[in-house]
VOVEX-730377 format. One record per residue (C-alpha): residue number from 1; residue in three letters; x, y, z. Coordinates in nm, 3 decimals. Example, Ala and Ser with C-alpha at 12.3 -4.5 7.8 and 13.67 -1.06 7.14 Angstrom:
num_residuo_xx_yy_zz
1_ALA_1.230_-0.450_0.780
2_SER_1.367_-0.106_0.714
This chain:
num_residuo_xx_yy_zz
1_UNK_0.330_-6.909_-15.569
2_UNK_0.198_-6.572_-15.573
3_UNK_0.381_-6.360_-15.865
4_UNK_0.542_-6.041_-15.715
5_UNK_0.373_-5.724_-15.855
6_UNK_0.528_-5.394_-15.878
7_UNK_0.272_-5.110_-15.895
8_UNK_0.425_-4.776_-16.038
9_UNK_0.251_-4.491_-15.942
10_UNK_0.176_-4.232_-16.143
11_UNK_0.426_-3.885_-16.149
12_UNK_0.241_-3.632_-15.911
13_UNK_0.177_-3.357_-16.139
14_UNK_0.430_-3.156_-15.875
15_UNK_0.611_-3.239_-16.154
16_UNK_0.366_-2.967_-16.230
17_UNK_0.625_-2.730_-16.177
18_UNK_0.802_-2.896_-16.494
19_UNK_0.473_-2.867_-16.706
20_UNK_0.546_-2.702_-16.964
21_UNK_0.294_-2.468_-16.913
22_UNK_0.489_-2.073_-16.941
23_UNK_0.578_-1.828_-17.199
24_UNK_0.868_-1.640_-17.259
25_UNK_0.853_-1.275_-17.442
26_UNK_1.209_-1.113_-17.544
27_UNK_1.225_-0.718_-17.639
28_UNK_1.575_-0.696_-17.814
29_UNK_1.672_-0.301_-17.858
30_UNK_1.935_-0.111_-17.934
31_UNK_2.031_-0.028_-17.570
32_UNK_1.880_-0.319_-17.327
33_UNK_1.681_-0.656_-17.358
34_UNK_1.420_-0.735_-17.201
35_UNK_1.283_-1.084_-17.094
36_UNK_0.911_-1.149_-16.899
37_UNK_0.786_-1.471_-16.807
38_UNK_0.395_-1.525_-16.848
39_UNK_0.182_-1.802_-16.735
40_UNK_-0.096_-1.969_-16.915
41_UNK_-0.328_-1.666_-16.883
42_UNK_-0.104_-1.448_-16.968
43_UNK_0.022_-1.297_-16.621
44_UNK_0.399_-1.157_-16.587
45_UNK_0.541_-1.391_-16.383
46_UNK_0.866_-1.276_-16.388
47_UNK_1.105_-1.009_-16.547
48_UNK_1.453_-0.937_-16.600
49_UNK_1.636_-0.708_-16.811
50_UNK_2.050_-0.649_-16.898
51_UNK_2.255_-0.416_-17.160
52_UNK_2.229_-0.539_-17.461
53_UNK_2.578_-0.426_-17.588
54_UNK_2.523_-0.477_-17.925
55_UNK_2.902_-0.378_-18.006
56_UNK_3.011_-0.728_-17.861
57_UNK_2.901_-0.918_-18.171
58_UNK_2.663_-1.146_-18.232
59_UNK_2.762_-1.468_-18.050
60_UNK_2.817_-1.257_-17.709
61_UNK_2.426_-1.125_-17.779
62_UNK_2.300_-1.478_-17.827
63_UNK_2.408_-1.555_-17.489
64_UNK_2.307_-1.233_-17.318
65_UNK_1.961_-1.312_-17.488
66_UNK_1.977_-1.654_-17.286
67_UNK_2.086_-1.566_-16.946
68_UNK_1.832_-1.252_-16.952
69_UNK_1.601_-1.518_-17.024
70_UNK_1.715_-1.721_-16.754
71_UNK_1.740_-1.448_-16.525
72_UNK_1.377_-1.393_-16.607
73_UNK_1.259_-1.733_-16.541
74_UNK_1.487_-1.731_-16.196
75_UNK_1.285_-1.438_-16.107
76_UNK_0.962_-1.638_-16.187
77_UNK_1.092_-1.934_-15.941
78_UNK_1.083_-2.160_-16.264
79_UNK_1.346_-2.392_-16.474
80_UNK_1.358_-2.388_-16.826
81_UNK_1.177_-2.735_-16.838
82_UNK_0.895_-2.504_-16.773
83_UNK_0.904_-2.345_-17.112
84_UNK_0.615_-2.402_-17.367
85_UNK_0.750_-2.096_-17.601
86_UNK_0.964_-1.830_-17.629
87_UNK_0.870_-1.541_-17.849
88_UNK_1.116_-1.297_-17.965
89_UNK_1.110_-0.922_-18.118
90_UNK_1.451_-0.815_-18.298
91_UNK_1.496_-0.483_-18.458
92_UNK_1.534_-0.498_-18.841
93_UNK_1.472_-0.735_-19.103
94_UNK_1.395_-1.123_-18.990
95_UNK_1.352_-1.386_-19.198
96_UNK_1.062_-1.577_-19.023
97_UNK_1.027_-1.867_-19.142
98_UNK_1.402_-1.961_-19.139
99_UNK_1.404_-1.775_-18.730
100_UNK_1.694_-1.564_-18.899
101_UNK_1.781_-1.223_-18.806
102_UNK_1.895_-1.079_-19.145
103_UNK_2.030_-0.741_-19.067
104_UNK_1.971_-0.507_-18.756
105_UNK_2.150_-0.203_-18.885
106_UNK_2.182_-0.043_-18.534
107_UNK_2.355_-0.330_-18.354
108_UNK_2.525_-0.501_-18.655
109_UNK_2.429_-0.866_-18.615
110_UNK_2.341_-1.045_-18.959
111_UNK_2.286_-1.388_-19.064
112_UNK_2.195_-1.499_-18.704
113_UNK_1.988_-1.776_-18.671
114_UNK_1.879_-1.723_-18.328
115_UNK_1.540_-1.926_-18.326
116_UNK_1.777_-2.253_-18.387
117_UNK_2.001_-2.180_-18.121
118_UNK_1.729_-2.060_-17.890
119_UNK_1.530_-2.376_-17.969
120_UNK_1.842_-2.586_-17.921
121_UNK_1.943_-2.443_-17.562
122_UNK_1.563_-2.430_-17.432
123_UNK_1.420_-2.725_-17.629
124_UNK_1.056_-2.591_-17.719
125_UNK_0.941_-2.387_-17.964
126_UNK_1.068_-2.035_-18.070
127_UNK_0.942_-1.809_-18.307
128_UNK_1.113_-1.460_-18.389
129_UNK_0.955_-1.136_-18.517
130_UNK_1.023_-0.796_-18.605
131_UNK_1.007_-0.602_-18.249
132_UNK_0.770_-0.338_-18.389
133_UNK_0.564_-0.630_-18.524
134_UNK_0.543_-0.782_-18.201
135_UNK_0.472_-0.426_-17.995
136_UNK_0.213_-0.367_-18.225
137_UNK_0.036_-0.720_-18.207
138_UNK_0.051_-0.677_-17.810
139_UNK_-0.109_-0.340_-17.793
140_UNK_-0.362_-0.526_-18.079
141_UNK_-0.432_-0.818_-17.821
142_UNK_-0.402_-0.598_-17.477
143_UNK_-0.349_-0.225_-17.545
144_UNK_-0.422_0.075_-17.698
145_UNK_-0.537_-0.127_-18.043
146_UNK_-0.736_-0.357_-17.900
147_UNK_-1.007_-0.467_-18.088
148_UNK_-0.848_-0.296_-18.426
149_UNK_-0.940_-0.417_-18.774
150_UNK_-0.624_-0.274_-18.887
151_UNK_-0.344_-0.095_-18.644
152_UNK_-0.045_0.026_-18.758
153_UNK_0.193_0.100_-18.538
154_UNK_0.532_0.325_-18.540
155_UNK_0.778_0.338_-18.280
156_UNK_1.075_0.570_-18.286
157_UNK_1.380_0.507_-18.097
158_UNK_1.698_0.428_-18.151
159_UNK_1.590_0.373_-18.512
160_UNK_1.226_0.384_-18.591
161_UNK_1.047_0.060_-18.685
162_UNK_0.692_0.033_-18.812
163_UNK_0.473_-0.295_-18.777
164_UNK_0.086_-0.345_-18.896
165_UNK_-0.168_-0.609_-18.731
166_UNK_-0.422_-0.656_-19.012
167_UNK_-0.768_-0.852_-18.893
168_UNK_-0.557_-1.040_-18.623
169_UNK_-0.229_-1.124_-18.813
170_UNK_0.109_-0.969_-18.832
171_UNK_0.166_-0.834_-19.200
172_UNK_0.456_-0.948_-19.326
173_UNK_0.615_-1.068_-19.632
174_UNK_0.621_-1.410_-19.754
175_UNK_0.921_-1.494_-19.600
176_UNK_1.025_-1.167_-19.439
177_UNK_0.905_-0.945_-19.254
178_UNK_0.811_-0.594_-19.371
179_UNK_0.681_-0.217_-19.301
180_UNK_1.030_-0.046_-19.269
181_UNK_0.855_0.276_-19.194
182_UNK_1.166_0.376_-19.084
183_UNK_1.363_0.366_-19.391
184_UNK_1.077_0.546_-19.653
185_UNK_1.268_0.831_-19.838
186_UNK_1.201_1.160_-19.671
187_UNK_1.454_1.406_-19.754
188_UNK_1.634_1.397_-20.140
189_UNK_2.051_1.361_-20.035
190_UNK_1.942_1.375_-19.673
191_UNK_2.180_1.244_-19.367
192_UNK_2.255_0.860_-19.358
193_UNK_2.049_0.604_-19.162
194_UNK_2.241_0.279_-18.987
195_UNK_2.130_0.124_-19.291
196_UNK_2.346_0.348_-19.535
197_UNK_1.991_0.523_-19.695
198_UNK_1.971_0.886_-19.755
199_UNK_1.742_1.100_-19.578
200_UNK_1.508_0.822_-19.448
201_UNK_1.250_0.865_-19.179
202_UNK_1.500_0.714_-18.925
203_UNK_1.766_0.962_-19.049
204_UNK_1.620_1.228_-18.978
205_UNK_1.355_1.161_-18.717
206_UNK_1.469_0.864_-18.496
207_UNK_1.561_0.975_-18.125
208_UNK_1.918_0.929_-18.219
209_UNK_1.856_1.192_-18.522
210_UNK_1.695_1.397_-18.226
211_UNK_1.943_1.367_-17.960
212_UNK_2.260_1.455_-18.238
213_UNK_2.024_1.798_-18.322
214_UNK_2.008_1.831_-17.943
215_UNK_2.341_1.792_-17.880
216_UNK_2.448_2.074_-18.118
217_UNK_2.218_2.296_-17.976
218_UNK_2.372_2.243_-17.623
219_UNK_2.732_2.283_-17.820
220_UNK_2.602_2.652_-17.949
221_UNK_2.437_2.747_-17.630
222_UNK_2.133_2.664_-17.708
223_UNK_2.007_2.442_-17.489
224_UNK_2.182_2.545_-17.168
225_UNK_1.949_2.295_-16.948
226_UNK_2.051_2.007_-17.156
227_UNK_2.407_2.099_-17.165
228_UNK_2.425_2.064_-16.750
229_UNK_2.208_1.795_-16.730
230_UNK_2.350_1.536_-16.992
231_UNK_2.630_1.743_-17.150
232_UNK_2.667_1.674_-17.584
233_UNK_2.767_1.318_-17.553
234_UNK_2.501_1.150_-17.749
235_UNK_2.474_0.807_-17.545
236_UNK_2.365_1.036_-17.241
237_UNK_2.096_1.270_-17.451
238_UNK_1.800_0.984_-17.405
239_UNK_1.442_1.003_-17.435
240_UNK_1.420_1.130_-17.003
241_UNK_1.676_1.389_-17.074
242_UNK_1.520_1.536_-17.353
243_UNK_1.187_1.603_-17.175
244_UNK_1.334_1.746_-16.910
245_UNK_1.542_1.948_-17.109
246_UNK_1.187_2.087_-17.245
247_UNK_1.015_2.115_-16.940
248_UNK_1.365_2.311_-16.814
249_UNK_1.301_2.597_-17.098
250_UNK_1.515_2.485_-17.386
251_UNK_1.261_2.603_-17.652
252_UNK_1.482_2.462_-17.936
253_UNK_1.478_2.137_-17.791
254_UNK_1.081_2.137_-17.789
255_UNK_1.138_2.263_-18.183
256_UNK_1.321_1.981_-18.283
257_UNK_1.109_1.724_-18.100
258_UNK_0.840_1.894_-18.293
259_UNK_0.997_1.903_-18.631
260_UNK_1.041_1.505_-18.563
261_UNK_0.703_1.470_-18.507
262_UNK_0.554_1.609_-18.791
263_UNK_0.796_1.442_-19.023
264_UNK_0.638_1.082_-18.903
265_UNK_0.296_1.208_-18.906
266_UNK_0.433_1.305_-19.287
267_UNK_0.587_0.974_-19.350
268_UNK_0.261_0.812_-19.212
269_UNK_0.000_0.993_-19.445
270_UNK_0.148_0.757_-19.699
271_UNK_0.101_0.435_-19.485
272_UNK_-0.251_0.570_-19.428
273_UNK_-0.361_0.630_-19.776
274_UNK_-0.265_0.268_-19.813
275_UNK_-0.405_0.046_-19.600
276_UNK_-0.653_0.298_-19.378
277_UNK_-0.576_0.215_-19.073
278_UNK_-0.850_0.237_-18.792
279_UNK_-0.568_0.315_-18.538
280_UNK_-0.244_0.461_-18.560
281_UNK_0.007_0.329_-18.245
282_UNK_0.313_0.555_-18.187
283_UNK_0.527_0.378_-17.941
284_UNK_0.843_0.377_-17.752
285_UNK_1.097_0.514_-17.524
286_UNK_1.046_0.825_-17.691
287_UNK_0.698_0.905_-17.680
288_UNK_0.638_0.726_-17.346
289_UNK_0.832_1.012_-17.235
290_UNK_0.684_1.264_-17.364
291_UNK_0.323_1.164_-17.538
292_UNK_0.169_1.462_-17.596
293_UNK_0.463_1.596_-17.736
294_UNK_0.424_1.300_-18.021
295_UNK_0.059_1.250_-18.083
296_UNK_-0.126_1.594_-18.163
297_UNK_0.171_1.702_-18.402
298_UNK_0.175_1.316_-18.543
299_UNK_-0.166_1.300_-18.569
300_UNK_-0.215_1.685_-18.787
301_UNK_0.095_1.611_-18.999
302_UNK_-0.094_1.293_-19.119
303_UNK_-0.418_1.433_-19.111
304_UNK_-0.283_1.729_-19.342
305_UNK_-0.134_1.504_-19.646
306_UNK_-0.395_1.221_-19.632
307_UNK_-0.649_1.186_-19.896
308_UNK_-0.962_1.427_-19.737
309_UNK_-1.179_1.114_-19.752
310_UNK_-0.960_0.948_-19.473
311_UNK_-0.905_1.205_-19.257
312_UNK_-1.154_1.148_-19.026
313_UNK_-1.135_0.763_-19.059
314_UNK_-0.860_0.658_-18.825
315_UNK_-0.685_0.763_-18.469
316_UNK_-0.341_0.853_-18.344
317_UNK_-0.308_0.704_-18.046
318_UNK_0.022_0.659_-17.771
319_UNK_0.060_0.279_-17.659
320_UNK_-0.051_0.193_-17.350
321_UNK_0.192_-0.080_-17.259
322_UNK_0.504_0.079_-17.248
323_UNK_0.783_-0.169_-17.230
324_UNK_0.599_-0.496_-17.195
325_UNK_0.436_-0.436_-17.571
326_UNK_0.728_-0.617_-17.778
327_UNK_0.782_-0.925_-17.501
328_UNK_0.372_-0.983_-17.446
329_UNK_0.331_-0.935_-17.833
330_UNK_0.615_-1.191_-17.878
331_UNK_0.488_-1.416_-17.594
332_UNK_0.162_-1.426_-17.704
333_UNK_0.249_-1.483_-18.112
334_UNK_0.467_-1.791_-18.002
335_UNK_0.262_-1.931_-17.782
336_UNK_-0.019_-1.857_-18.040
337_UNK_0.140_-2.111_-18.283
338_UNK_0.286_-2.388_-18.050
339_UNK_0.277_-2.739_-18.244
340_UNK_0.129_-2.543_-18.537
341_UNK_0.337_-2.505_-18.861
342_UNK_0.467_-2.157_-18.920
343_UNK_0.261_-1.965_-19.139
């Protein structure tokens, strides 16, 4: 008698469209998040964006991080079975090795291990940076730094976070990561920062620095275009606003854009004489509004206090990929190091 045979045929790769085959790239910043889904090659295949509402705590975040995420990969027409990586740039300090945001002074989440809960909701492997780290490695790979034996980037905005790709890897510490730009001692007794320093970069330079000068100005009279456009409530003096404050005839505005400027072209002179840099990166909501506003009087502050040797050695450059720097830089660093241990 004939034994019966039962012939299983193989999955059709339709479950193709479970592959895990995408990437994931989160911007986390002070004001929104930002998710984009990339395919293998590295095309946005889908975006999506929400508030990020820091204020709410930490636990409401992590679950605004996943449903912009998901949002994201709706948008794409994919599940999260699809997901090979996420990659994920959070301002401040991150402890990445342990996936752990350690402090982000100007939302207030600390001790949050959001690689571990990523990786536990989306099962594959998550890797967190610095955001600055990751806008800086994405304008390295696919920007204005491509190609760079050493780019250094700064990007002021709500705070102002620095990041450094040196020959093709992120510099960071051994377990943390590093170049707080932001929080290098200007100004001796200067204003506070959101991390409780005195007269830091960030204190004094960051948009919100900018936009509390600006507001005073429109309090004295100053600024009479800025005062009928956005009024002196700080959380409506943003990056737009100020330009078109400028380009309304509020001189003093232009000053203290100016004055900002210069102070992180200052701050940078000491970055430079340290580890020459072939290309500076300045970033951001801020200068993408206004670039030329940011990168001649950036670029003569730190040519000015630089050691005369390196003067002419590097460039001050604005990034060319606006907001998709932090979530490609992220994508691509995670999906860089899938299956490898971290480094």
């Amino acid at each position: 008698m004939a034994r019966e045979v039962t012939v299983v045929m193989p999955q059709e790769s339709a479950d193709r469209s479970s592959a895990r085959t995408l990437s994931v790239g989160v911007d986390i910043g002070g004001t929104k998040m930002y998710a984009v889904v990339y395919d293998e090659k590295f095309k946005a295949v889908g975006r999506a964006r929400r508030k990020t509402k820091g204020h709410q705590g930490a636990e409401a975040g992590v679950e605004r991080v996943i449903d912009t995420i998901r949002d994201a990969l709706d948008d794409a027409g994919r599940s999260d079975a699809a997901l090979a990586s996420v990659g994920v740039g959070c301002p401040g300090v991150v402890d990445w090795r342990r996936g752990v945001i350690l402090d982000t002074p100007n939302l207030g989440w600390s001790e949050l291990p959001l690689a571990k809960l990523l990786r536990d909701r989306f099962r594959c492997d998550v890797r967190l940076l610095n955001d600055v780290d990751a806008g800086v490695y994405g304008e390295y790979r696919d920007g204005a730094a491509k190609g760079a034996h050493c780019a250094v980037g700064v990007f002021p905005g709500t705070g102002i976070g620095g990041g450094c790709v040196y020959e093709g890897t992120i510099l960071r510490g051994a377990n943390l990561t590093c170049m707080e730009v932001g929080h290098m001692p200007l100004v001796p007794n200067g204003p506070l920062s959101g991390a409780g320093d005195r007269g830091s970069l960030e204190a004094v330079a960051s948009r919100l620095a900018i936009s509390a000068q600006a507001a005073q100005a429109a309090f004295r009279g100053q600024a009479p275009h800025l005062l009928d456009d956005a009024g002196t409530d700080l959380a409506e003096i943003r990056s737009g606003a100020l330009r078109d404050a400028i380009d309304g005839g509020d001189e003093i505005i232009e000053e203290i854009i100016h004055d900002a400027a210069e102070l992180i072209g200052l701050a940078l002179s000491g970055v430079i004489n340290l580890l020459l840099p072939d290309v500076v990166v300045l970033g951001g909501g801020l200068v993408e509004a206004m670039p030329h506003r940011f990168v001649k009087p950036v670029s003569a502050a730190a040519r000015k206090n630089v050691l005369p040797p390196f003067r002419k050695t590097f460039r001050v450059v604005a990034a060319k990929l606006g907001d998709d720097a932090t979530a490609l830089g992220a994508a691509r660093w995670a999906a860089e190091r899938v299956e490898s241990p971290e480094e």
